[in-house]
DSSP file (Angstrom, degrees, kcal/mol; ACC not computed):
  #  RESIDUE AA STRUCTURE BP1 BP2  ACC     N-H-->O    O-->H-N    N-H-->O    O-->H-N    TCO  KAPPA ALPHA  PHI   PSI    X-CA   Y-CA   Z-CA
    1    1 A X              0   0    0      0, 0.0     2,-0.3     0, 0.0    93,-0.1   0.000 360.0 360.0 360.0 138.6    0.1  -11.8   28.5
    2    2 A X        -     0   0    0    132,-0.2     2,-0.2    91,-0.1    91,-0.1  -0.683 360.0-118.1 -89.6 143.4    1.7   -8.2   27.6
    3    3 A X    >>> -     0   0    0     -2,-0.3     3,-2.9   132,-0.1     4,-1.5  -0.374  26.6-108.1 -69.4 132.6    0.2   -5.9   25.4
    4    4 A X  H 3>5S+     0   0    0      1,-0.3     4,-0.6    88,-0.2     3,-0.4   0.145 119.7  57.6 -53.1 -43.2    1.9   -4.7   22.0
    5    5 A X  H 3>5S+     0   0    0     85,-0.5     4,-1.3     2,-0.2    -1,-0.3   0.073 111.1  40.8 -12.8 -40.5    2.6   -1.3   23.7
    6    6 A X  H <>5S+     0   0    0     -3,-2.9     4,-1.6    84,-0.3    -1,-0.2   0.963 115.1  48.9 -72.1 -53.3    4.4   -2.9   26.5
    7    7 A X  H  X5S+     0   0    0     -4,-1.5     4,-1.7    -3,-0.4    -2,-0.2   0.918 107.4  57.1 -70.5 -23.6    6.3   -5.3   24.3
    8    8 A X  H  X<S+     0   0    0     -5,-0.6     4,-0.9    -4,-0.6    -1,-0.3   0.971 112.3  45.9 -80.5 -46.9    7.2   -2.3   21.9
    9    9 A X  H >< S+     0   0    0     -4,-1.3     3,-0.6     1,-0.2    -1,-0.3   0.953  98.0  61.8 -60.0 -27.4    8.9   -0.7   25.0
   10   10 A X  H 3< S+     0   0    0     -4,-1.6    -2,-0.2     1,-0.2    -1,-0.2   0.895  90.6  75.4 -67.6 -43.6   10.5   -3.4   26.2
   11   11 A X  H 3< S-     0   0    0     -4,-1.7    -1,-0.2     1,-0.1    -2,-0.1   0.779  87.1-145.4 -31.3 -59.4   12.6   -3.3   22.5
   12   12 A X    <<  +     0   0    0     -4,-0.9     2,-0.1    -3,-0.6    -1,-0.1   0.351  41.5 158.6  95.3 -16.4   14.2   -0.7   24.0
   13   13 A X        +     0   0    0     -5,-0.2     2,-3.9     1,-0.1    16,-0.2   0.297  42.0  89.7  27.1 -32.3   14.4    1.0   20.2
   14   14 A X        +     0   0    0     -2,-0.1     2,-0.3    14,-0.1    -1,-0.1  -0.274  57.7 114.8 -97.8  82.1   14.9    4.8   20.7
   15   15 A X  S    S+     0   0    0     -2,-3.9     2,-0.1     2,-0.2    -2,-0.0  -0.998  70.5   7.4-133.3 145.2   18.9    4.6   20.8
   16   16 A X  S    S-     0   0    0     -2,-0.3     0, 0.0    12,-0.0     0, 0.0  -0.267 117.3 -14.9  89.0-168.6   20.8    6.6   17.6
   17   17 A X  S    S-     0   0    0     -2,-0.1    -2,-0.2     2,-0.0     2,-0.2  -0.368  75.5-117.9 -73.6 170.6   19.4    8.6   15.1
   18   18 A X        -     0   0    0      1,-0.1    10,-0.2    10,-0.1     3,-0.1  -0.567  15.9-126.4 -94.5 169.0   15.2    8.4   14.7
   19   19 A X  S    S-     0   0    0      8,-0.8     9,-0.2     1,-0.2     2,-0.1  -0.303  77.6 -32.5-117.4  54.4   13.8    7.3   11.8
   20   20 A X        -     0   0    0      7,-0.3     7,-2.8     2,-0.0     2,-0.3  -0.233  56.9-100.0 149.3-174.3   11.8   10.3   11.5
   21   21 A X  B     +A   26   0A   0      5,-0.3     5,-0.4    -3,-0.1     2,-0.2  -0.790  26.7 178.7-106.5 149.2    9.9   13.2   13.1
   22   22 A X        -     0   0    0      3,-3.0    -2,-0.0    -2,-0.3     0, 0.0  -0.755  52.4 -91.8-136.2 155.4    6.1   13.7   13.6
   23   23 A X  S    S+     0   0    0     -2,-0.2     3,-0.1     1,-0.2    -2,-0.0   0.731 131.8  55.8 -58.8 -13.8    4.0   16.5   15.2
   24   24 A X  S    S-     0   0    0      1,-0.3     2,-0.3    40,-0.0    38,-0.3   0.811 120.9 -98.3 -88.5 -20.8    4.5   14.3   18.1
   25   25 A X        -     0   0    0     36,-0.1    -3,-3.0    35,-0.1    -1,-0.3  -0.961  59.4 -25.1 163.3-149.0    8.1   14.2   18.0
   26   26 A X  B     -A   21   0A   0     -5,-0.4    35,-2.2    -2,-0.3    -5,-0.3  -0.659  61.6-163.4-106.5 149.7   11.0   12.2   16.9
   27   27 A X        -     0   0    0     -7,-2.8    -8,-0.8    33,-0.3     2,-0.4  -0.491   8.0-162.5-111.2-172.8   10.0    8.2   16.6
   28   28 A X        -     0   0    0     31,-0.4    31,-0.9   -10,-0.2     2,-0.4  -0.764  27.6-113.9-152.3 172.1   12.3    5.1   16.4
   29   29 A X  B     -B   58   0B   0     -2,-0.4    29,-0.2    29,-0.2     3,-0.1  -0.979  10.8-152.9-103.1 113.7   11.0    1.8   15.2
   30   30 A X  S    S+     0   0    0     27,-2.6     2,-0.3    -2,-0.4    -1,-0.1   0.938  86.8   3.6 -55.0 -44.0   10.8   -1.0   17.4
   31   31 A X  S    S-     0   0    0     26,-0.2    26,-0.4     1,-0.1     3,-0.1  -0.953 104.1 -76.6-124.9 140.0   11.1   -3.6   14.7
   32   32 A X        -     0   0    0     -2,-0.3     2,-1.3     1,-0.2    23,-0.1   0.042  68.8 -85.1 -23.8 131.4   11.7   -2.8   10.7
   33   33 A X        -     0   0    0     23,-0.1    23,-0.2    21,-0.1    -1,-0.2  -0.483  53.4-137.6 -66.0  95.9    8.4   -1.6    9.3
   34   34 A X  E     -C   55   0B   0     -2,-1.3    21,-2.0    21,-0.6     2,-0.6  -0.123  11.5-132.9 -45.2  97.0    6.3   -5.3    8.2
   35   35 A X  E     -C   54   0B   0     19,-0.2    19,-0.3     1,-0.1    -1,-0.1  -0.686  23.4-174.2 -64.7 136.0    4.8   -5.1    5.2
   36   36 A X  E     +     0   0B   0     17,-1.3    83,-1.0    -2,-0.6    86,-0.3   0.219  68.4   9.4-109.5  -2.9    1.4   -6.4    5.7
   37   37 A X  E     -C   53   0B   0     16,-0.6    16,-1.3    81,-0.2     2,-0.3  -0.422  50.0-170.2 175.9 119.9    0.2   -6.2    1.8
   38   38 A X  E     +C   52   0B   0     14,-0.2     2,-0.3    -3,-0.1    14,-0.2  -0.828  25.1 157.1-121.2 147.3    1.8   -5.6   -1.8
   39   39 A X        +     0   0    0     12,-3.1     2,-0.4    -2,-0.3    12,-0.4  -0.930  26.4  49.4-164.4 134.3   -0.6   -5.2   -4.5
   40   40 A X  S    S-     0   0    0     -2,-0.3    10,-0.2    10,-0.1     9,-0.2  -0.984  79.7 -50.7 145.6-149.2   -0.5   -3.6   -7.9
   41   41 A X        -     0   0    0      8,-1.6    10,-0.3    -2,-0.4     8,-0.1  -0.184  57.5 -90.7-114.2-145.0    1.5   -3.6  -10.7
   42   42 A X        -     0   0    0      2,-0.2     8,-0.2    -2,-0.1     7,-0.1   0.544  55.6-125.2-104.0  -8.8    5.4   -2.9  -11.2
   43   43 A X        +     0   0    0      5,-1.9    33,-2.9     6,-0.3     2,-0.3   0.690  68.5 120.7  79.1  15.8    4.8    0.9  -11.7
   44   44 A X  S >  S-     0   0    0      4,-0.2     3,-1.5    31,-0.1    -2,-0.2  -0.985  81.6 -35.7-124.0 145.9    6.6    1.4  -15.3
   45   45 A X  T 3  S-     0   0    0     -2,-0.3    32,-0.2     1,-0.3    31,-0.0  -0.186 123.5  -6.3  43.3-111.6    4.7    2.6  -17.9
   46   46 A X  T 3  S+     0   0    0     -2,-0.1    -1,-0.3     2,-0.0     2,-0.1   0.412 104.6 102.6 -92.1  17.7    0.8    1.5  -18.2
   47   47 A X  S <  S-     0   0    0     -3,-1.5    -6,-0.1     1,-0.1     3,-0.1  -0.457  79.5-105.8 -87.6 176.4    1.0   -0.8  -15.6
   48   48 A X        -     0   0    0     -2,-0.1    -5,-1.9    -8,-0.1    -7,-0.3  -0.385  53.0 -56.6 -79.5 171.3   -0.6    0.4  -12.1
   49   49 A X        -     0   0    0     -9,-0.2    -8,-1.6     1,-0.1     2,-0.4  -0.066  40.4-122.7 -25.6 135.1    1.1    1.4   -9.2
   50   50 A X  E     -F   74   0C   0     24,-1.5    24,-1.8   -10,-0.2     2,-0.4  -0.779  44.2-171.3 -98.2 119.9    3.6   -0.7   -7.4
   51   51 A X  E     +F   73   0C   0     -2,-0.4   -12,-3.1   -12,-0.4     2,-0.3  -0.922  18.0 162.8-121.1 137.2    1.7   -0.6   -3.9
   52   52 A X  E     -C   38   0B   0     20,-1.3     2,-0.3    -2,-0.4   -14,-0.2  -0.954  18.2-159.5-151.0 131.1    3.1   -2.1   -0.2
   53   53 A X  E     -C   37   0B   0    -16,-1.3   -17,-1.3    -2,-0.3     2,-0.7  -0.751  12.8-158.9-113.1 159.9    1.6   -1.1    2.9
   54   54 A X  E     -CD  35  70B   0     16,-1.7    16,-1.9   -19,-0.3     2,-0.7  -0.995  18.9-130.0-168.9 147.0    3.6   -1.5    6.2
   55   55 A X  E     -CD  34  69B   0    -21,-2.0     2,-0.7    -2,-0.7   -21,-0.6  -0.810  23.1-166.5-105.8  96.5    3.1   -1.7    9.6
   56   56 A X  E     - D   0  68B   0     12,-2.8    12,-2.3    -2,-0.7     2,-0.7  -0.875  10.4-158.1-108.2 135.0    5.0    0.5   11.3
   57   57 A X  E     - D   0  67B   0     -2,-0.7   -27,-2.6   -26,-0.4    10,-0.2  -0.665  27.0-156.5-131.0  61.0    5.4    0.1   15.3
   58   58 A X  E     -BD  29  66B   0      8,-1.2     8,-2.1    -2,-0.7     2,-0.5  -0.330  19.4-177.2 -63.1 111.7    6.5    4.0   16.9
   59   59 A X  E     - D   0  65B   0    -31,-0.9   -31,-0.4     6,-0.2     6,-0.3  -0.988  16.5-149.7-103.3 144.7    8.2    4.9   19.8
   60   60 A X    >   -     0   0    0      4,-1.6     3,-1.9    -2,-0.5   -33,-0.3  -0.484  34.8-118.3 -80.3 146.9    8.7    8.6   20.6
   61   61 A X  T 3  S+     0   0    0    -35,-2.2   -34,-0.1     1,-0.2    -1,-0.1   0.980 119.0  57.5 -35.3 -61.7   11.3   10.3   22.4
   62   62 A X  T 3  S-     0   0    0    -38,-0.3    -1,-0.2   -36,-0.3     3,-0.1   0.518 112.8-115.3 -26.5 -31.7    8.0   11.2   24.6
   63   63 A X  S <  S+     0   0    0     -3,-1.9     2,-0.8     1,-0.3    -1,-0.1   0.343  75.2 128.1  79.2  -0.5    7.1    8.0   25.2
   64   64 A X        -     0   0    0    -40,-0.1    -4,-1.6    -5,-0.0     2,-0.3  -0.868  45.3-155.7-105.8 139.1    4.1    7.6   23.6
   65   65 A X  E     -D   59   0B   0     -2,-0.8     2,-0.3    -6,-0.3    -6,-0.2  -0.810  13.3-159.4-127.9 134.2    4.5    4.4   21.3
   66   66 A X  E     -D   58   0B   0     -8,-2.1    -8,-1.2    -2,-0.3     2,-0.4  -0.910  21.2-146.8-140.6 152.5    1.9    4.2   18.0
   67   67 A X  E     +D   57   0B   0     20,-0.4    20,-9.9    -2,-0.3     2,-0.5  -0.950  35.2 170.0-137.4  97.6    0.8    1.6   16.0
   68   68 A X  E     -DE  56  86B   0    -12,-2.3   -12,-2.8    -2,-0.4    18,-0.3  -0.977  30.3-133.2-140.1 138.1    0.5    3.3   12.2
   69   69 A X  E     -DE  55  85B   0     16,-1.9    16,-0.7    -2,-0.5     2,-0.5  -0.423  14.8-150.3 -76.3 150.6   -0.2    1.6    8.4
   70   70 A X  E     -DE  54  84B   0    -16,-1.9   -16,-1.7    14,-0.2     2,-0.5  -0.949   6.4-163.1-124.5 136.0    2.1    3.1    6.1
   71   71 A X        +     0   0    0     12,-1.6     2,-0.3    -2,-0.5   -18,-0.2  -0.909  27.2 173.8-109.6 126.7   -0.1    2.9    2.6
   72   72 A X        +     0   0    0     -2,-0.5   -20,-1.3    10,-0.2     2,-0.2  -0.975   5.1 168.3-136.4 164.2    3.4    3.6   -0.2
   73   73 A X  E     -F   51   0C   0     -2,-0.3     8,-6.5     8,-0.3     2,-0.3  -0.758  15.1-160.6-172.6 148.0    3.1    3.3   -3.9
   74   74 A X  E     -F   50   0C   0    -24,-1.8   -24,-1.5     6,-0.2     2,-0.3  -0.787   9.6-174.5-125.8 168.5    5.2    4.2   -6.3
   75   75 A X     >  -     0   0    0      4,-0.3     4,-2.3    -2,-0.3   -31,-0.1  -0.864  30.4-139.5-168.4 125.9    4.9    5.0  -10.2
   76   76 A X  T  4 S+     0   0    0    -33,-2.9   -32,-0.1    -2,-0.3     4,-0.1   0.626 112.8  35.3 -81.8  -6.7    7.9    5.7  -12.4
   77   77 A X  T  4 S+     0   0    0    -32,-0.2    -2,-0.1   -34,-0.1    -1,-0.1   0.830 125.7  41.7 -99.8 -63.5    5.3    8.7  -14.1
   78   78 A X  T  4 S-     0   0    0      1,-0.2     2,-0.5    -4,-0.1    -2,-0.2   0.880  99.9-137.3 -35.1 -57.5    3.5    9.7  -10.6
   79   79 A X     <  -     0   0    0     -4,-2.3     2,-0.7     2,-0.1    -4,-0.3  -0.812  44.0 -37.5 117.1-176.9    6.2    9.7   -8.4
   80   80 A X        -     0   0    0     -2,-0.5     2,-0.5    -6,-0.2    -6,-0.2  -0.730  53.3-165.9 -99.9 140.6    5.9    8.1   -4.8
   81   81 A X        +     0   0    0     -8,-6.5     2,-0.4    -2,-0.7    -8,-0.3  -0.946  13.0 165.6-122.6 119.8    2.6    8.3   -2.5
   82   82 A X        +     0   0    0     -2,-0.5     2,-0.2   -10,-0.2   -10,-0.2  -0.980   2.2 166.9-130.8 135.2    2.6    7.6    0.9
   83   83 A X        -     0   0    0     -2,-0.4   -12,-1.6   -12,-0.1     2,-0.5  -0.769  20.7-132.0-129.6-159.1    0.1    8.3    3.1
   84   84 A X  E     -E   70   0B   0     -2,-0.2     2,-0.5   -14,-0.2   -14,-0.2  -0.916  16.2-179.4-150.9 126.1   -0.6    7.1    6.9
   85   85 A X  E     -E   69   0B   0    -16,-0.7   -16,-1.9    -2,-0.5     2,-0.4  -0.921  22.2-134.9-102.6 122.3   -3.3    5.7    9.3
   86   86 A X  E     -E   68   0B   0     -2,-0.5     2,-0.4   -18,-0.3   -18,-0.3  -0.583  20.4-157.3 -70.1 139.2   -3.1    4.8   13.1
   87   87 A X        -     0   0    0    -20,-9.9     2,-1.0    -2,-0.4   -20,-0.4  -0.911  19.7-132.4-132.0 163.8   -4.6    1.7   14.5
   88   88 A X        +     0   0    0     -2,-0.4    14,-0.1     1,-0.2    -1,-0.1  -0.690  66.3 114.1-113.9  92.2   -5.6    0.7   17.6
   89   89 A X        +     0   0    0     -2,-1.0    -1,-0.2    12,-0.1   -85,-0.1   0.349  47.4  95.4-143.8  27.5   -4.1   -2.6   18.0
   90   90 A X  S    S+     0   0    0      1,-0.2   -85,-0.5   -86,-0.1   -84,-0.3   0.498  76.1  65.4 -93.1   7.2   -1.5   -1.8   20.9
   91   91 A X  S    S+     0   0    0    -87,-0.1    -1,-0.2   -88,-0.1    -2,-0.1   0.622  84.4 115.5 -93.6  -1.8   -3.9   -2.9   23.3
   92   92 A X        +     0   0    0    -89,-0.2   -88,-0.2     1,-0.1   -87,-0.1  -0.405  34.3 172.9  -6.5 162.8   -3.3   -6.5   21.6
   93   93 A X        +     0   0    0    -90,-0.2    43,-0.4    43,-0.2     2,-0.3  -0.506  65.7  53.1-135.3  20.0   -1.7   -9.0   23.6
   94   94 A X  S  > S-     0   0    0     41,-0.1     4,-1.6   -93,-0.1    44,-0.2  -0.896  77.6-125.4-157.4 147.3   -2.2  -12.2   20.8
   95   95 A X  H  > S+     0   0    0     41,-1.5     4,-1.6    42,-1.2    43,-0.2   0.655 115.1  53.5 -19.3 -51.2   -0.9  -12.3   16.8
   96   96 A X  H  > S+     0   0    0     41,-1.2     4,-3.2    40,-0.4     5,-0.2   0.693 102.9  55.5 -98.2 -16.5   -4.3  -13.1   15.8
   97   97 A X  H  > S+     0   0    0     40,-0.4     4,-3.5     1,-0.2    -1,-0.2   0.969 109.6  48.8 -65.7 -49.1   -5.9  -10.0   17.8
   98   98 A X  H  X S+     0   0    0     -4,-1.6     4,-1.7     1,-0.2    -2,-0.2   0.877 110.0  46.0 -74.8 -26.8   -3.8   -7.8   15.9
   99   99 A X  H  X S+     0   0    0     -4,-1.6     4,-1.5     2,-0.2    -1,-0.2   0.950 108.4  62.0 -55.0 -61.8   -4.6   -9.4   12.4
  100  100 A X  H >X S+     0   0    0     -4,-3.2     3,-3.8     2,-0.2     4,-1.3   0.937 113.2  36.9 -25.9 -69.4   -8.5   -9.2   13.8
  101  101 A X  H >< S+     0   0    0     -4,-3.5     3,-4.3     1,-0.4    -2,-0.2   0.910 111.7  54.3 -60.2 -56.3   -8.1   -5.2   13.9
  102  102 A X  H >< S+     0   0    0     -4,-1.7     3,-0.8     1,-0.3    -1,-0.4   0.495  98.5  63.0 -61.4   1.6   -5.9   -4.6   10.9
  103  103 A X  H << S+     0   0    0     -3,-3.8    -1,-0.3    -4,-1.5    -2,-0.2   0.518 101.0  57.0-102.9   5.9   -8.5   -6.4    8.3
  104  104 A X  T << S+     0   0    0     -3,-4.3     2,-0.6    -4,-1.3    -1,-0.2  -0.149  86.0 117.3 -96.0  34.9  -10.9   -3.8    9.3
  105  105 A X    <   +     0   0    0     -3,-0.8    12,-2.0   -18,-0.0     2,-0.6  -0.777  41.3 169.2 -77.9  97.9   -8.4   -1.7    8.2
  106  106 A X  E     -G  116   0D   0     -2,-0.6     2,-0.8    10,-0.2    10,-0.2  -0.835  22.2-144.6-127.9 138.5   -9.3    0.7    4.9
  107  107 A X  E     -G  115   0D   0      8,-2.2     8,-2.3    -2,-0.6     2,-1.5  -0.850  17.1-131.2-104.3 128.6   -7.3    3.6    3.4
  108  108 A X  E     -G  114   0D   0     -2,-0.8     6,-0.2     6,-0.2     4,-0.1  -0.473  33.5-177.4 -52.2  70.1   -9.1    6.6    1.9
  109  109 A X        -     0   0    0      4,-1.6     3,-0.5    -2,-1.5     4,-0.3  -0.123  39.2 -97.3 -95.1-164.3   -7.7    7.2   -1.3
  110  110 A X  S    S+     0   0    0      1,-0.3     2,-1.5     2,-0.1    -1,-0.1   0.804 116.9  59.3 -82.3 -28.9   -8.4   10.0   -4.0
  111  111 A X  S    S-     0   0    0      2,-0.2    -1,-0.3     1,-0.1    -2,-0.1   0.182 112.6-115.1 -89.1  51.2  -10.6    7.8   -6.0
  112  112 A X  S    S+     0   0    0     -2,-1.5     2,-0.2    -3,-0.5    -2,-0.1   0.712  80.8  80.5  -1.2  86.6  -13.0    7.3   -3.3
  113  113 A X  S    S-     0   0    0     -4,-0.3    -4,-1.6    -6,-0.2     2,-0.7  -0.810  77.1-101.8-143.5-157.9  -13.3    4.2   -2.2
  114  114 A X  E     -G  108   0D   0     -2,-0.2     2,-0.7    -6,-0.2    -6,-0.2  -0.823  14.9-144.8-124.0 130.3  -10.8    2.5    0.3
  115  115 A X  E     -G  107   0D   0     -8,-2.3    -8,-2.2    -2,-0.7     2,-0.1  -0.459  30.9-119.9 -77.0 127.7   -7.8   -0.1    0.0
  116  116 A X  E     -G  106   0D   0     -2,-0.7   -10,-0.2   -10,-0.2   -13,-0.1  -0.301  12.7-148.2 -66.7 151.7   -7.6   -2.5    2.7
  117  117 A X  S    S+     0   0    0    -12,-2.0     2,-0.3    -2,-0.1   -81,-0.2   0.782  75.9  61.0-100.1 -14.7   -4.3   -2.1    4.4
  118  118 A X        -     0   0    0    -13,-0.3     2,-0.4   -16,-0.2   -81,-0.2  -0.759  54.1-176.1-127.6 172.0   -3.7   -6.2    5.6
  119  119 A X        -     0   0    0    -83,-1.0    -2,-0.0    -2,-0.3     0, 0.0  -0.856  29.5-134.8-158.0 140.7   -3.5   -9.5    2.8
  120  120 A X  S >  S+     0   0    0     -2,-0.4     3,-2.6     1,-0.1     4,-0.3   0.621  97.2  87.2 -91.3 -17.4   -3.2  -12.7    4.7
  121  121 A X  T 3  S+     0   0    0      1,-0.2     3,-0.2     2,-0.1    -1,-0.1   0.777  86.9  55.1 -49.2 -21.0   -0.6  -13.6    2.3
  122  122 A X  T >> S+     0   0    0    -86,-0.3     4,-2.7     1,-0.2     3,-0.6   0.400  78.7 103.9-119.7  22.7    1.7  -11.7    4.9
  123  123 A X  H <> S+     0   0    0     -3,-2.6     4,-3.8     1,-0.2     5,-0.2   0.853  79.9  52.3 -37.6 -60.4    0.6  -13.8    8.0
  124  124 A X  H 3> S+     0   0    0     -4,-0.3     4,-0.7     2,-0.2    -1,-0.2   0.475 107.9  46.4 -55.1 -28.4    3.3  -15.4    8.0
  125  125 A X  H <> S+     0   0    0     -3,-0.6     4,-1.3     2,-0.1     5,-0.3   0.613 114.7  49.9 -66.3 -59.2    5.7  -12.4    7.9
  126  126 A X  H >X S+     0   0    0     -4,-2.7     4,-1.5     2,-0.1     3,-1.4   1.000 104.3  51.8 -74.4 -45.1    3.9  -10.7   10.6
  127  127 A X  H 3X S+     0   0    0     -4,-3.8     4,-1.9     1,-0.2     5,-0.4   0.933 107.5  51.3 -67.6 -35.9    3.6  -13.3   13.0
  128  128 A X  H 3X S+     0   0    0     -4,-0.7     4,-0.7     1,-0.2    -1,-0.2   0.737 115.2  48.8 -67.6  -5.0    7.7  -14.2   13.1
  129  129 A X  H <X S+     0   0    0     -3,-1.4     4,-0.7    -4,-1.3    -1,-0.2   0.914 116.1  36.5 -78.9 -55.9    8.2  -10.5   13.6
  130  130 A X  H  <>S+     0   0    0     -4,-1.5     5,-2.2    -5,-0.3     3,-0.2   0.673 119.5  52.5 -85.4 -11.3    5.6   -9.8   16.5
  131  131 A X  H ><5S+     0   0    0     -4,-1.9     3,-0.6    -5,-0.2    -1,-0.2   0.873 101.9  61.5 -63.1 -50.9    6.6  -13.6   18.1
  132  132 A X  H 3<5S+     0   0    0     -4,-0.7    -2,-0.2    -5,-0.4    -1,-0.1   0.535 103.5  45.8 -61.6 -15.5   10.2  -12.4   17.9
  133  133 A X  T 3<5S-     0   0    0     -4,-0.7    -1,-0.3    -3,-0.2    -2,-0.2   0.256 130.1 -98.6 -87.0 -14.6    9.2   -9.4   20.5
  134  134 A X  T < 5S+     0   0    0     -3,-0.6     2,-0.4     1,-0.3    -3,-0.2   0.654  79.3 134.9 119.0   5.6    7.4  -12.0   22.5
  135  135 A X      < -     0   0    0     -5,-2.2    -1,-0.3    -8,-0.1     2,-0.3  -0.642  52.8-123.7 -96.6 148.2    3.8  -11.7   21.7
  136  136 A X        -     0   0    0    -43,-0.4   -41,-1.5    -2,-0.4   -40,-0.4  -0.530   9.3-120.9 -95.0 172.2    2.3  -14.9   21.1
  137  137 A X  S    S-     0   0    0     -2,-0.3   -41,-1.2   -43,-0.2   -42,-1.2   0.886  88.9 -31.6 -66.8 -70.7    0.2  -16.3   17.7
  138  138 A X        -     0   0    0    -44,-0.2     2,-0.4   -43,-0.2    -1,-0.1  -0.390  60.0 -97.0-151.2 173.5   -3.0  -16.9   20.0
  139  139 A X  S    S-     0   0    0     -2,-0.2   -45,-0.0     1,-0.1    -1,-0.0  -0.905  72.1 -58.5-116.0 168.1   -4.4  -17.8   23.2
  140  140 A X        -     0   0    0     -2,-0.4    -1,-0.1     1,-0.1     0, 0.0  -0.124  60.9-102.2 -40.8 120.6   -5.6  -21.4   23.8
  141  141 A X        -     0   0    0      1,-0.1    -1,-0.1     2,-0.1    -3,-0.0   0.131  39.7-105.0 -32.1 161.0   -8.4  -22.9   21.3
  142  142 A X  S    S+     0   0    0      1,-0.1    -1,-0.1     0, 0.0    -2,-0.1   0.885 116.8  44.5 -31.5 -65.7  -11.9  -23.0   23.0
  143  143 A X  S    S+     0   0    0      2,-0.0    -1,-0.1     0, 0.0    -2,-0.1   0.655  79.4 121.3 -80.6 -38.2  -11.5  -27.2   23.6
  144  144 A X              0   0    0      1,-0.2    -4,-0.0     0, 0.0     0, 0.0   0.333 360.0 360.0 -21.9 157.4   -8.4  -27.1   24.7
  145  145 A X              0   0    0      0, 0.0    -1,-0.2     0, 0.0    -2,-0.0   0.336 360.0 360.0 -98.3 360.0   -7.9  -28.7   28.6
């Protein structure tokens, strides 16, 4: 089985403009960034934030290919917040690996403690994106023959 770092080269992705710049470089995106959990409120007046976190899957000009949570929220008095984590799930090769790493997943935000970056509610969203590059949902049950 190939590892999400191979499969996210294989995409083939960095053609046109990038969708954005880093201290590492210019990036592309192999696949549209996945949200992986929305949580909050609608963001207008007293409700809370309108919060969606996304999974974003970076190749560079370089060649070096990253695997980074996008935390956004927005608030029609606040403004927009985004900030960003890397996770180590390109050595992946299964759906369910990469779900493993990302629910130990926490962002540090200003009120100190940490929002979890992955919802299983958006299983279903991630796996037809990361199937559709070729990784499969699992490896064979235990019992299987």
């Amino acid at each position: 089985m190939k590892t999400l770092k191979q499969l996210v080269e294989e995409v083939k992705c960095r053609k046109g403009k990038s969708a954005g710049v880093t201290k590492e470089g210019a990036f592309w995106f192999a696949v549209e960034p996945i949200p992986i959990r929305s949580y909050g409120g609608d963001g207008v007046g007293q409700s809370t934030a309108d919060c969606v976190n996304y999974l974003q899957l970076r190749h560079y000009r370089s060649g070096l290919v990253k695997a980074v949570v996008n935390f956004h929220s927005w608030h029609q008095n606040s403004g927009t917040s985004n900030s960003y984590k890397t996770v180590s799930i390109l050595d992946c090769s299964t759906v369910e690996d990469v779900i493993v790493v990302l629910k130990a997943v926490q962002e540090d935000n200003a009120y100190g403690h940490g929002d979890v970056a992955y919802s299983d509610r958006k299983e279903e969203w991630l796996t037809d994106v990361l199937t559709e590059i070729g990784m499969p949902v699992s490896e064979k049950a235990p019992d299987e023959e």
